[in-house]
C-alpha positions as CSV (number, residue, x, y, z in Angstrom):
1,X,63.3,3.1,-6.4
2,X,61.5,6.7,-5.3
3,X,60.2,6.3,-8.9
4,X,58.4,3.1,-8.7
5,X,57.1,4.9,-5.2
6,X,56.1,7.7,-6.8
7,X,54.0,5.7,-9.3
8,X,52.9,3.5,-7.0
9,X,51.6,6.4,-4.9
10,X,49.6,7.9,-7.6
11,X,47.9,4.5,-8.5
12,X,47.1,4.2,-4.6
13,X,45.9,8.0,-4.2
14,X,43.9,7.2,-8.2
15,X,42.1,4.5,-6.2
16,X,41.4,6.4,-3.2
17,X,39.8,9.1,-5.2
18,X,37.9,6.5,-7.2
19,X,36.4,5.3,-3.9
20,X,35.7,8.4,-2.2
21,X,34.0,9.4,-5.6
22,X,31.9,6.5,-5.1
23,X,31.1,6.7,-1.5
24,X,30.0,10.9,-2.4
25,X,27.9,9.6,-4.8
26,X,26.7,6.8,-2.7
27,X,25.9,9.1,0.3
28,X,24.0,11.9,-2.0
29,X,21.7,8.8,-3.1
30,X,20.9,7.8,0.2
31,X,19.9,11.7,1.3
32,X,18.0,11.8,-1.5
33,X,16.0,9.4,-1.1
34,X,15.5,9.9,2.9
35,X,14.1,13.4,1.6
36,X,11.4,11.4,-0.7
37,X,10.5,9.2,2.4
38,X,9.9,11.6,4.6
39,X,8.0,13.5,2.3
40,X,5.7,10.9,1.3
41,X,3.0,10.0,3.1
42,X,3.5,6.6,4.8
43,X,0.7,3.8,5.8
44,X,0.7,2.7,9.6
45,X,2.3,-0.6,9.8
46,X,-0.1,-3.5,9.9
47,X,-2.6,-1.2,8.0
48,X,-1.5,-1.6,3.9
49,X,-4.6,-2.6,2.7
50,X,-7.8,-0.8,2.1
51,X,-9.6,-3.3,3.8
52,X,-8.2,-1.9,7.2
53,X,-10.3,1.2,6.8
54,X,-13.1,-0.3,8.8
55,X,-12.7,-2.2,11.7
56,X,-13.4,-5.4,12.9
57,X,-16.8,-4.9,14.2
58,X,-17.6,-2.6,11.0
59,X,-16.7,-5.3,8.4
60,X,-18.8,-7.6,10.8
61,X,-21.8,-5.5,10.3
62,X,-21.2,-5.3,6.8
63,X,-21.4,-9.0,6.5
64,X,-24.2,-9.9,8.9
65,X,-26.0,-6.9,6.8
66,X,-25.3,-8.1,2.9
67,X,-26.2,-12.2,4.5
68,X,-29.5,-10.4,6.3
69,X,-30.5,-9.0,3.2
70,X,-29.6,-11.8,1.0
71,X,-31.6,-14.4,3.2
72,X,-34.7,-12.1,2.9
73,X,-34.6,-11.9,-1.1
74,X,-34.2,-15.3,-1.5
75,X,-36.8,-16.7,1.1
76,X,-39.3,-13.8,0.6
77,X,-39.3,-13.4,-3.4
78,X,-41.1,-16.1,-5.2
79,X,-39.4,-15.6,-8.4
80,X,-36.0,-16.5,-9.1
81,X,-34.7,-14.1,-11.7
82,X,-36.5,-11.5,-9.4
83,X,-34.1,-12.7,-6.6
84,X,-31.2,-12.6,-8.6
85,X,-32.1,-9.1,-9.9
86,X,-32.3,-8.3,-6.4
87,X,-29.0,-9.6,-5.3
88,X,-27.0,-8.1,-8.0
89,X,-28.7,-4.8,-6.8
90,X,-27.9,-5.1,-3.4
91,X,-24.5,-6.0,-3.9
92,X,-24.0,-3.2,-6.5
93,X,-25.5,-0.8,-3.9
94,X,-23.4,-2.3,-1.0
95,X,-20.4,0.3,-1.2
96,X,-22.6,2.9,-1.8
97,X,-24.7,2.2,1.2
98,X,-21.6,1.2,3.5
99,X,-19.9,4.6,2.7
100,X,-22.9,6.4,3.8
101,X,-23.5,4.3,6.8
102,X,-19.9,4.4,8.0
103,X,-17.2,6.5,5.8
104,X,-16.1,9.3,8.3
């Protein structure tokens, strides 16, 4: 009888290390990787995108801007593979222009 205790014991306590191992292993993960978060640099919520970088008002501007100057080339230039020329210029220049106008 103490036998089958005995063995019974050490397949309990064979378990229990099993676990713990586990649970060690588990835990050292988890500090690990709160380590990495908090080293890394982490975005604002609501703010993910690269859009965000400008605000309302800015991206507003932007768009009144780009339709302003689109309106002009087409009403003001007679020809039409000028205008088109012109619009693929001004929207090639756009981010150029907008990071000089607002980047800070």
């Amino acid at each position: 009888m103490s036998k089958e205790r005995a063995v019974r014991r050490a397949v309990r306590e064979a378990e229990q290390a099993k676990l713990r191992v586990r649970r060690d292993r588990r835990e050292v993960r988890r500090t690990k990787r709160r380590l990495l978060l908090a080293k890394t640099k982490r975005l604002r919520p609501g703010r993910t995108g690269r859009i965000d970088r400008r605000s309302k008002g800015q991206r507003a501007t932007i768009a009144a801007g780009v339709a302003l100057g689109l309106l002009l080339i087409w009403t003001m230039v007679g020809s039409t593979a000028l205008s088109i020329a012109l619009s693929l210029l001004l929207v090639l220049t756009l981010p150029v222009l907008v990071v000089l106008a607002f980047d800070r």
